[in-house]
N, C-alpha and C positions, 0 to 999 in steps of 0.2 A: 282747642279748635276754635276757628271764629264763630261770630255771629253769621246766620243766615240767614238774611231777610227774604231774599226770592233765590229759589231755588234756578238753579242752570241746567236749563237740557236741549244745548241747539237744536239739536238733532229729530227732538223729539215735538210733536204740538202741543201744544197748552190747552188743555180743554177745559179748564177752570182754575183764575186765584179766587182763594178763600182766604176769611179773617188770617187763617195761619197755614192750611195747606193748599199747596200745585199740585193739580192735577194734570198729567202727561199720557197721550194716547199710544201705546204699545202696538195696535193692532186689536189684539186679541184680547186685550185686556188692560189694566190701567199702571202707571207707576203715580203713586201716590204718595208726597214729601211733604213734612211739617217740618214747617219753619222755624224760628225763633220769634216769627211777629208776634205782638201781643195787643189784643186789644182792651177797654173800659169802656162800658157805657159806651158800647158800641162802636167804638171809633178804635181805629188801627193807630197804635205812636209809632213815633218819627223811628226809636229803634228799638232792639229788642230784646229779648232776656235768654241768656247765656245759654243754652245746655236746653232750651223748651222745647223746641223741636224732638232732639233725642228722646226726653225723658216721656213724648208723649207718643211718640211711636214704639219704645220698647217697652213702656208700661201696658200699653193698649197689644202687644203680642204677648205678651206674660199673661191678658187674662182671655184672649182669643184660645190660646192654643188650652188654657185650664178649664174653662168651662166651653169648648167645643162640643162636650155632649149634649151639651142642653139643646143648642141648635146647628144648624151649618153658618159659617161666614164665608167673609169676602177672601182670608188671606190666599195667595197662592207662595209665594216665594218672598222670606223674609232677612237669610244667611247672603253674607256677601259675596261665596263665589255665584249662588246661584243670579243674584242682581245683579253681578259683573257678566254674566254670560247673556242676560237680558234685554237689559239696558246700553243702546252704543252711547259712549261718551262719559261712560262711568268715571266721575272723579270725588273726592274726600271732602267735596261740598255734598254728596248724596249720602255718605256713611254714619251709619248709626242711627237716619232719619227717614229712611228707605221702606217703601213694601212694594208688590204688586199684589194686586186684586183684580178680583173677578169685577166685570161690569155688570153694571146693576142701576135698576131705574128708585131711584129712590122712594120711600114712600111719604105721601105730602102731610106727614105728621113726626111729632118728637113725641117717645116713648118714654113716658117718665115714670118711674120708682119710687115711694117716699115710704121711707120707717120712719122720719120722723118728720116735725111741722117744724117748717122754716121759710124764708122767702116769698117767692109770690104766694106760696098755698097760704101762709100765714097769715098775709095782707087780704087775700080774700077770704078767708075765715072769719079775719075780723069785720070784716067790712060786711060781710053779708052771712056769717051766719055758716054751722058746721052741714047743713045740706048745699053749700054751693058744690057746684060741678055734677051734682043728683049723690051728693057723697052722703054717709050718714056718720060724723064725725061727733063724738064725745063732746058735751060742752065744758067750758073753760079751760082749753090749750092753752098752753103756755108757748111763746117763742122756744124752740129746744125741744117739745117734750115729745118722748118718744108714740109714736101711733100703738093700737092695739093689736094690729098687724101690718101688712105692706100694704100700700095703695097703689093704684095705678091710674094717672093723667094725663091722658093724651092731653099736648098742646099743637097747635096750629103754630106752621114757618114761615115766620114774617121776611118778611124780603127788607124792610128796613124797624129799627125797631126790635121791641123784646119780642117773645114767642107768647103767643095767648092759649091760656089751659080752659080747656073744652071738656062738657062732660064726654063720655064716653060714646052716647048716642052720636054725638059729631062725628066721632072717630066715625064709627060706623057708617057712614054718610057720605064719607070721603074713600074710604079704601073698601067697602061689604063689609057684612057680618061676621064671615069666615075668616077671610086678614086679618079683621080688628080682635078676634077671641085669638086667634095664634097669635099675633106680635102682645096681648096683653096677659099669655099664660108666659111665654116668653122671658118679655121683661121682670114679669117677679119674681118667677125661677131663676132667671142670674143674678136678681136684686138679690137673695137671700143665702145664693150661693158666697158671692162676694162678699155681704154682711158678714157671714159668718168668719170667711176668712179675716176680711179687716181685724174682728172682733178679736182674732187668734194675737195679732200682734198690736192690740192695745189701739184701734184705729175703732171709730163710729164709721159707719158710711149712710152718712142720714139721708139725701137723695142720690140721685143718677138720671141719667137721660141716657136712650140709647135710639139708635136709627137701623130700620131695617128698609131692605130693596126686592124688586124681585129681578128677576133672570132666568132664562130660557127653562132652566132647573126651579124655579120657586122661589121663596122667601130665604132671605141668606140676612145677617146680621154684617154690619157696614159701619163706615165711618172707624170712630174711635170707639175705645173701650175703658169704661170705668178710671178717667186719669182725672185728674186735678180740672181740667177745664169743662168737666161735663161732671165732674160729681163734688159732694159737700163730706171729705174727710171731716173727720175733727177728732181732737185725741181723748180717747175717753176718761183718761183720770182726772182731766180740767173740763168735763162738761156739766154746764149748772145750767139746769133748765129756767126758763124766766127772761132771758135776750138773747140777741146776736150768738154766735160759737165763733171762736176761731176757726180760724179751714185752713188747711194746706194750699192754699189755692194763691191768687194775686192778690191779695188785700193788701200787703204794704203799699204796690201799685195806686190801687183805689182810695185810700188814704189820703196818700201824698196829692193825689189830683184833686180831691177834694177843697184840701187846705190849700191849693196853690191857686181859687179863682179863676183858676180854665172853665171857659163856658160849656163846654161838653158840645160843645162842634168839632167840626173837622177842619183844618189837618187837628191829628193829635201831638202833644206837645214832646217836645225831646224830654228822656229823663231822667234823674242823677243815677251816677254809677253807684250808687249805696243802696239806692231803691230798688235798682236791676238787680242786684246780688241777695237782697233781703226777699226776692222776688223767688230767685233762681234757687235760693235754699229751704223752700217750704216746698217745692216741686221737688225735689231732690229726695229732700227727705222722705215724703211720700213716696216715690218709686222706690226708694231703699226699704222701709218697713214694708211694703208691699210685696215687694217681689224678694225679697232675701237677699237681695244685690249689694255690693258695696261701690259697685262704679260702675259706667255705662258703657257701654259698646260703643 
């Protein structure tokens, strides 16, 4: 199948590009399509990585429809005759990278996960100590090392820029008390649900971030679901606590842009097809351990 940079829906309105997906107004409800865009350090490249689109919408329905107990989501209709019966103008640019969802007002925070210490938490750990964020953290983390239990951090959604982790009181601040204790029982019950599956097939899922909305009905769980672009696999017979982990995620990407002296402005640069592919096969891979699939829809 080709690359899909921007998704095609004459027919329909465009009610938001994002990093990677279009969003389309049904009426009643939304059609919702992930691209192939990819972006680093913020910035979208010129093109995009084979199969990402797919991989992040049927991974993200693999753990919608598993752990549906835990809460209600957004999905309404995921199977292609029911999109073909939905959507006018339905063509094999939309397959395999398709949903409709329910609409939902988003809410103005990222729900975040951690079993273990890595990335921002780790930089601010370091930097100021295992009570930042009102946390009460174990002293001498290591990069890698798994927590005593799960945490949960809300961050604030930057409009440009990373996302900034807030104690929980901010949560609070932003969405009531009520929202913020529901979306933060929430997020650890699927953090731990998912852990344990990862763990089944030999996968860490040391964070996750997750987004919930409300709607006429309440709180619904949104966006995406535990894929490569919002969470930190790593495989667990190669995790050595003490630096960086490998991830399933785009890091040859990140790499490569690093050593190549791109100033991390915009535009983002075009990128070798070896890198797209070394890109496209760690996302793969992960949807394959993950979900027991051997190919995508």
């Amino acid at each position: 199948m080709p690359v899909v940079l921007a998704a095609e829906c004459p027919s329909l309105p465009l009610v938001h590009r994002g990093k990677v997906r279009d969003t389309f107004d049904l009426g009643d409800a939304y059609l919702l399509v992930a691209t192939d865009r990819v972006s680093a350090f913020d910035v979208v490249m010129e093109n995009g990585v084979p199969d990402k689109g797919r991989v992040l919408t049927q991974m993200s329905t693999f753990w919608f429809d598993r752990l549906a107990w835990v809460c209600p989501h957004h999905l309404l209709a995921t199977d292609e005759d029911s999109l073909r019966g939905r959507v006018p103008g339905w063509g094999p640019g939309l397959q395999g990278r398709s949903v409709v969802v329910r609409k939902a007002r988003p809410l103005p925070i990222e729900c975040v996960a951690r079993g273990f210490i890595a990335g921002s938490l780790y930089k601010q750990v370091r930097a100021e100590g295992g009570r930042t964020l009102g946390l009460d953290l174990p002293d001498g983390l290591r990069d890698g090392d798994r927590l005593p239990e799960p945490i949960f951090t809300p961050a604030t959604k930057a409009q440009e820029g990373h996302d900034e982790n807030v104690p929980f009181a901010r949560a609070v601040d932003l969405v009531g008390r009520e929202v913020a204790e529901t979306v933060r029982e929430w997020t650890l019950q699927l953090y731990r649900q998912a852990a344990a599956h990862a763990e089944s097939v030999g996968l860490i899922l040391a964070d996750t971030k997750f987004e919930f909305g409300l709607t006429d009905d309440g709180l619904v769980w949104i966006d995406e679901a535990l894929t490569p672009d919002s969470s930190r696999y790593w495989e667990a017979a190669h995790w050595r606590p003490g630096g960086p982990q490998p991830s399933f995620d785009k890091q040859p990407l990140r790499d490569y842009l690093e050593a190549s002296g791109w100033d991390k402005r915009p535009p983002g640069p075009r990128l070798p097809e070896e890198v797209l592919e070394a890109t496209r096969e760690r996302y793969v891979e992960a949807f394959r351990r993950v979900t027991g699939r051997s190919e995508l829809a």
